[in-house]
C-alpha positions in Angstrom: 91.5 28.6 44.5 88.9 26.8 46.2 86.3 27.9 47.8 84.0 25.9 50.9 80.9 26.5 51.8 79.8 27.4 55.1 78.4 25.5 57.8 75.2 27.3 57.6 75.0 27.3 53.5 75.4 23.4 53.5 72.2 23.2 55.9 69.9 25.3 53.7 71.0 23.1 50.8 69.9 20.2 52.5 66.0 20.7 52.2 65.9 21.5 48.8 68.4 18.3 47.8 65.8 16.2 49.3 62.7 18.0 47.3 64.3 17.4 44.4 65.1 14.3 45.1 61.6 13.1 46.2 60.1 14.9 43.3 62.1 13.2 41.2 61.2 9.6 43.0 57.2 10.8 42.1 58.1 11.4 38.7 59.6 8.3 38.4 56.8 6.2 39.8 54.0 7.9 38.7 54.0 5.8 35.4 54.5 2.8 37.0 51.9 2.9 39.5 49.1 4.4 37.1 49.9 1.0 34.6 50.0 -1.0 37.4 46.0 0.4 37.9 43.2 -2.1 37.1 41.3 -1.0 34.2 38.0 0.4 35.2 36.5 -0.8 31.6 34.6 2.2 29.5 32.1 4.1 31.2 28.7 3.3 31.1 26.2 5.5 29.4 22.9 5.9 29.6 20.4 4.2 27.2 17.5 5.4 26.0 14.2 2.8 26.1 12.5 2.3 23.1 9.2 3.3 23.4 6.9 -0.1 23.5 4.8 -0.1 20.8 2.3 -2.9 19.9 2.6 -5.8 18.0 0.9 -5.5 14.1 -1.3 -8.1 14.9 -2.2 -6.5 18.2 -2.6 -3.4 16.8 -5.2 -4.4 13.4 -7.0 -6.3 16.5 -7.2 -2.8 18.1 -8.0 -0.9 15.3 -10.5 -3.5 14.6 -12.4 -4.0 17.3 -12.7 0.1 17.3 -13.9 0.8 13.9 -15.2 -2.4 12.4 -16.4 -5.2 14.5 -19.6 -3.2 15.5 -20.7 -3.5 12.3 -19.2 -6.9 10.9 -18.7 -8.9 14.2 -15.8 -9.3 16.3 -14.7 -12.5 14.0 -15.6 -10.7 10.9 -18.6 -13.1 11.0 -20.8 -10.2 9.4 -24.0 -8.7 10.7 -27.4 -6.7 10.0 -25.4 -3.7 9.4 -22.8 -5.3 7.5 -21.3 -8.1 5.9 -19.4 -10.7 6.3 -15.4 -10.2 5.8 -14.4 -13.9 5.6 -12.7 -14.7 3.0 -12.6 -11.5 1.3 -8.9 -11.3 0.6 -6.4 -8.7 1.2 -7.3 -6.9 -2.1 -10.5 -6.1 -0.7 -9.8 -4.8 2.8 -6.9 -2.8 1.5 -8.7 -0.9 -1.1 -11.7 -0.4 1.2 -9.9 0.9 3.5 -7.1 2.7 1.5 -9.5 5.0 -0.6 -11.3 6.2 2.3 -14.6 4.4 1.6 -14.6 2.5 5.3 -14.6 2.9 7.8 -17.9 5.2 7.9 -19.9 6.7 10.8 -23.7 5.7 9.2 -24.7 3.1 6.6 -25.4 3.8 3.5 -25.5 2.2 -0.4 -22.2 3.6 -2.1 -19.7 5.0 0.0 -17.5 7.6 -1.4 -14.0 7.8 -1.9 -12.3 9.9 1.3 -9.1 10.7 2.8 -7.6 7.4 4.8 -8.6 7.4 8.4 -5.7 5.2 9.0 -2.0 5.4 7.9 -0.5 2.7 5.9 1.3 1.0 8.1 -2.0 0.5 10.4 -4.2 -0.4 6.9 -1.4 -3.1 6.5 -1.9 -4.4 10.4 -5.5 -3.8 9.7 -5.1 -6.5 6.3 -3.4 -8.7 7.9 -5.9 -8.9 11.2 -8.8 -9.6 8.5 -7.4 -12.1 6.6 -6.9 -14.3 10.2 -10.3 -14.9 10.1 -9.8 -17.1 7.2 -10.5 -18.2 3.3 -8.8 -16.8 0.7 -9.6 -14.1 -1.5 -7.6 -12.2 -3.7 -4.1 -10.7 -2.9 -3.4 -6.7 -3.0 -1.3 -7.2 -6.5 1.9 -5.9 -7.9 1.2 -3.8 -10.5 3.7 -3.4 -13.3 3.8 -1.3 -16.7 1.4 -2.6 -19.0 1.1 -2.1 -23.1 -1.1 1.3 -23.3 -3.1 0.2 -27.0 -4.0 -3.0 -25.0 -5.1 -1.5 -22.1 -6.8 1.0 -24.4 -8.9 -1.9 -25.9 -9.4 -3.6 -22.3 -10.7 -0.1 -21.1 -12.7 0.3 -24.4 -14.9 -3.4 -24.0 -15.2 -3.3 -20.1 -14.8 -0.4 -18.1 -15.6 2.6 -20.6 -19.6 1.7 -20.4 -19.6 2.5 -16.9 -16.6 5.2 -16.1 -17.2 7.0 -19.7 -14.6 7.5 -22.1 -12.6 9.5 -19.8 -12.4 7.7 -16.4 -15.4 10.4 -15.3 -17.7 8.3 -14.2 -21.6 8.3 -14.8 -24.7 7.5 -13.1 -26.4 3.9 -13.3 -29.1 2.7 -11.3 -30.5 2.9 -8.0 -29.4 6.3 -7.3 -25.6 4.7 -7.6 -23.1 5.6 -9.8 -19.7 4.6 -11.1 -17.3 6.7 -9.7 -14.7 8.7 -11.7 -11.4 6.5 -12.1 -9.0 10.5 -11.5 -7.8 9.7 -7.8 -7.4 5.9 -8.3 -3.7 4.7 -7.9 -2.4 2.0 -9.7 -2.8 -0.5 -7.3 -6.3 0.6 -6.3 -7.3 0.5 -10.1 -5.8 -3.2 -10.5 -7.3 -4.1 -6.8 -11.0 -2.6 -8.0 -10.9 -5.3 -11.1 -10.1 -8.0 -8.9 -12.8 -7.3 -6.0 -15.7 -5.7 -8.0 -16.6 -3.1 -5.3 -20.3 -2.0 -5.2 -22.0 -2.8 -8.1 -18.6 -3.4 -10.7 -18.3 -6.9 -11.8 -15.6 -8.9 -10.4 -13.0 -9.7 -13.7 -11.3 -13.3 -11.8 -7.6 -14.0 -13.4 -9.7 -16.4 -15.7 -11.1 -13.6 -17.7 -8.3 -10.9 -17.4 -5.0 -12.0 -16.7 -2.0 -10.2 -15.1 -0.5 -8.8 -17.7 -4.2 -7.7 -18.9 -4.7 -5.9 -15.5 -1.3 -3.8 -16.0 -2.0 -3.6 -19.4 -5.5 -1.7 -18.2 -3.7 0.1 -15.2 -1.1 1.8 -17.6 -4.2 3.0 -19.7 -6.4 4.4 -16.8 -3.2 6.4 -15.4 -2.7 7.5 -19.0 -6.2 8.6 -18.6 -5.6 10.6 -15.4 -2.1 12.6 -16.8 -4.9 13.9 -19.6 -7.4 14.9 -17.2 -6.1 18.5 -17.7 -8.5 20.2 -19.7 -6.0 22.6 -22.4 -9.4 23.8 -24.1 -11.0 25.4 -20.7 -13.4 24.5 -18.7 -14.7 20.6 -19.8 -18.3 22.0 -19.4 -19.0 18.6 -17.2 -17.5 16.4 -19.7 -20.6 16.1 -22.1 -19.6 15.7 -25.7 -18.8 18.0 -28.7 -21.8 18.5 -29.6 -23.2 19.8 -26.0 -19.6 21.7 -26.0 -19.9 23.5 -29.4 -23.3 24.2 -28.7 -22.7 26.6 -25.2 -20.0 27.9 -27.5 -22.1 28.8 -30.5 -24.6 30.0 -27.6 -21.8 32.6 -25.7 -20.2 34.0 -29.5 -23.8 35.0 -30.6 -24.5 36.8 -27.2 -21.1 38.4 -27.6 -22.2 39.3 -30.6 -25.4 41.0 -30.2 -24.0 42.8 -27.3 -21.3 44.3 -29.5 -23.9 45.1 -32.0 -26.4 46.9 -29.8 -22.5 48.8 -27.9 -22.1 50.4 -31.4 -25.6 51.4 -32.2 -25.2 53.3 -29.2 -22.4 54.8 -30.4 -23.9 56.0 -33.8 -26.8 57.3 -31.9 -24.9 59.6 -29.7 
């Protein structure tokens, strides 16, 4: 049996037919109106600015003009209180400056070997700022292994009357002296045999070649991994003789002072 709905049902169904109907219609569009959208791109972000920093040759004219020219003129033309830079080479600036010897607050004969005022990348800047001022001069070099028994020999004939047998240095004339060889690197050794700093001759590639200069690097370093001392303390590095002496001198006080410990004894 059938049943009808009343008057008054079929207008309460009415509103909600129509909901769901328009929600439906929504539904149904809502895809097609966001594709139809323009595409807004990606979204910008933020970008951080890289902090400026100088150009290298701006900045070895900087550091230049603050810690040299005073003393060896704006154009590295030289002066009273030092001299001239042109045509000194790469080689020369860089060990200079890389062991610590310049720049330096007072003049004086020999500077010593120091910590780096600058860092490497500004000793670089401040190389390459130098060598604009022109002539040649040798090159900071590329070291390489080197044969140690020729580098031995090399060491033997040219650097062991100055340095001593052991890279530690001794006194020479004048009040200067040639400094131990212990804190050198590799490139500073092969870079101090092409510049002859302070009183050291200058050994050209015409009378030590290349491979000489490695050879001679790989022996001073050899030099340096002995520095250790197995024996004790190197009482200043003077000789067997001066060392066996101090010893024979500390065993007989040792042994008078155990001598007169038991005569004690056999008095009491």
């Amino acid at each position: 049996m059938q049943q009808h709905a009343s008057p008054g049902a079929a207008q309460r169904l009415r509103p909600r037919r129509a909901l769901a109907v328009g929600t439906a219609l929504v539904l149904a569009a809502g895809p097609a109106a966001l594709a139809t959208q323009p595409d807004p791109g990606p979204t910008p972000t933020a970008t951080a600015t890289p902090a400026t920093t100088a150009p290298t040759g701006q900045r070895g004219a900087e550091l230049y003009r603050q810690h040299c020219a005073s003393c060896h003129g704006e154009q590295g033309q030289g002066s009273q209180r030092g001299p001239s830079l042109v045509g000194v080479g790469p080689a020369s600036v860089d060990f200079q400056v890389g062991t610590g010897r310049m720049p330096i607050a007072d003049e004086m004969p020999q500077p010593r070997r120091d910590e780096p005022v600058f860092s490497a990348d500004e000793i670089a800047a401040l190389v390459d700022h130098v060598a604009s001022f022109g002539g040649g001069g040798p090159q900071v070099p590329r070291v390489v292994p080197g044969d140690l028994p020729a580098g031995r020999e090399i060491f033997a004939a040219n650097c062991a009357p100055c340095h001593g047998a052991t890279g530690a240095g001794a006194a020479l004339t004048d009040g200067r002296d040639a400094p131990p060889l212990y804190e050198a690197t590799a490139v500073q050794i092969a870079e101090a045999v092409r510049v002859g700093p302070g009183l050291m001759p200058v050994f050209p590639s015409q009378v030590l070649t290349d491979q000489q200069v490695d050879d001679l690097t790989t022996y001073v370093r050899r030099l340096q991994s002995e520095r250790l001392d197995r024996g004790g303390n190197p009482l200043g590095r003077l000789g067997p003789l001066a060392e066996g002496l101090v010893a024979w001198i500390a065993t007989l006080g040792l042994l008078v002072a155990a001598a007169r410990w038991l005569g004690r004894r056999a008095e009491e």
